[in-house]
C-alpha positions in Angstrom: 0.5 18.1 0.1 -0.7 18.3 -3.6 -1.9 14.4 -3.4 -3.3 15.0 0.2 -6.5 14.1 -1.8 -5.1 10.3 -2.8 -5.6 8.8 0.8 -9.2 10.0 0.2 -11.3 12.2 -1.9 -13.1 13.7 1.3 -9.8 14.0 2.7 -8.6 17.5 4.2 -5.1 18.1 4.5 -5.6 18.2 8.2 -6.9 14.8 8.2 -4.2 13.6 5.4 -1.7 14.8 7.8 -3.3 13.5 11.0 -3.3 9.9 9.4 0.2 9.9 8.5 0.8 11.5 12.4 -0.6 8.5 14.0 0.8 5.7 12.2 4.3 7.4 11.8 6.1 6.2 14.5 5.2 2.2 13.8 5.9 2.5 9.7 8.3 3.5 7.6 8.3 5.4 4.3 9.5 5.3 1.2 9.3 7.9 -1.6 10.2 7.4 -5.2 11.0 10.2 -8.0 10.8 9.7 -11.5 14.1 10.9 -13.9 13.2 14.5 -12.9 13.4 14.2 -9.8 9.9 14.7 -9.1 7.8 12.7 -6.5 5.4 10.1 -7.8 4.8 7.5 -5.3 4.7 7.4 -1.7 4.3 4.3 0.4 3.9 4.2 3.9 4.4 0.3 5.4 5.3 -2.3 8.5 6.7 -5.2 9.9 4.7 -7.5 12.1 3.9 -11.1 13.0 0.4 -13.0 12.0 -1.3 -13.7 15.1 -2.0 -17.7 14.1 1.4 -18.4 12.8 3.6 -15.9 14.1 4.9 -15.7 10.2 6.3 -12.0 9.1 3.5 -10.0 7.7 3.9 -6.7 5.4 1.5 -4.0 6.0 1.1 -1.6 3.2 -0.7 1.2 4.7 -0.5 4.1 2.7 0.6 3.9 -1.2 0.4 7.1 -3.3 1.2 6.4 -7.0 0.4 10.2 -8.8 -2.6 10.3 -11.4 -0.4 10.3 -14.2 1.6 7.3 -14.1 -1.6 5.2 -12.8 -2.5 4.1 -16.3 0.7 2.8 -17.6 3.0 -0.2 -16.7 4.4 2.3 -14.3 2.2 0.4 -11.1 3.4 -2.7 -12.3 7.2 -2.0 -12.5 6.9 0.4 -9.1 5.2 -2.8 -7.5 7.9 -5.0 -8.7 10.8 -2.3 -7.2 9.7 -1.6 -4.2 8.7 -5.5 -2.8 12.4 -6.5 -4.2 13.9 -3.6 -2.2 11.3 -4.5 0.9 12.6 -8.3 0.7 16.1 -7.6 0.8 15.3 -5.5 3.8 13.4 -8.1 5.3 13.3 -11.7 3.6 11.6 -13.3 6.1 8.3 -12.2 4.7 6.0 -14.0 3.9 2.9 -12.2 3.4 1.5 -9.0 2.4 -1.1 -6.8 3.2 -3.1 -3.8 2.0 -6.1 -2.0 1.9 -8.6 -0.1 -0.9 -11.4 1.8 0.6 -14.4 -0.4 0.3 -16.1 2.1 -2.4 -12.8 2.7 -4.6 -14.1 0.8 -7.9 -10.8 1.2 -9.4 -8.8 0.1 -6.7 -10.9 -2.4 -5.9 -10.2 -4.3 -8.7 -6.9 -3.1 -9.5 -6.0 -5.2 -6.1 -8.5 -8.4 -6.8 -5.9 -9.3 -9.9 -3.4 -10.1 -7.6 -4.6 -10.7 -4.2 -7.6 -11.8 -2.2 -10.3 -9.9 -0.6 -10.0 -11.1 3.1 -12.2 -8.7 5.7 -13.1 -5.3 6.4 -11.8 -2.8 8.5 -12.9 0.8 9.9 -10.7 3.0 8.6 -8.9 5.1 11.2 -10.4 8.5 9.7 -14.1 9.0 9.3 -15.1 6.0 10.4 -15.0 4.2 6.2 -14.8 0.9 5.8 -11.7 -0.4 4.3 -11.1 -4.1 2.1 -8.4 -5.6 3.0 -6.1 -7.6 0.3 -3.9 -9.7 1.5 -1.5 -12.5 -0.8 1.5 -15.0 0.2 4.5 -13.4 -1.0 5.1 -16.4 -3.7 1.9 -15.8 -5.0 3.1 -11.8 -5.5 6.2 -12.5 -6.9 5.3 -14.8 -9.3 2.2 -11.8 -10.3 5.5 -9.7 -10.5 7.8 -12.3 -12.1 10.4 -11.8 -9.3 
């Protein structure tokens, strides 16, 4: 609830919650605490097959990091985690998927530096177009040295 505000700026709770309603039952989650204990990141993703090739496609669809850990090599390590712990749940990956709101600067080009801008996409909330990023899992783990 405090970082309701992260999946959007204009973003009510309602909505925050309404997103996370819908797309529930086809994701799963995973949260991750820093030595405190406290909750710092939240991702939201799936499994599913590309269309052309029928190859097994990630799907980030949420990904919360909190504002104070953005700035530091905390992304980068927290990135690296959590795709080795999604690829020993599912190795047969072998692409991945995400997407910055189209007028997010920051994440924008946060995502550029390690994968490609491949479409557009009407968000589910508020009609707001949505880049999508999308990069073959070699490609990503050789950005992560994995």
């Amino acid at each position: 609830m405090n970082n309701s505000k992260e999946l959007n700026e204009d973003y009510m709770l309602d909505e925050a919650l309404l997103h996370l309603i819908q797309t529930l039952p086809d994701t799963l989650i995973m949260l991750v605490e820093n030595d405190l204990g406290e909750l710092i990141a939240f991702i939201q993703y799936q499994y599913g097959k590309q269309p052309d090739s029928g190859e097994m496609l990630l799907t980030i669809e949420t990904a919360i990091l909190a504002s104070d850990y953005r700035k530091s090599r905390v992304f980068y390590e927290g990135f690296r985690s959590i795709l080795q712990h999604i690829l020993e749940e599912n190795p047969e990956v072998k692409q991945v998927q995400f997407y910055a709101l189209a007028d997010h600067r920051y994440l924008n080009r946060l995502y550029s530096k390690f994968a490609k801008r491949s479409g557009v996409r009407q968000s589910s909330q508020r009609n707001i177009e949505e880049n999508r990023y999308i990069q073959d899992i070699g490609q990503l783990m050789k950005y992560l040295r994995i």
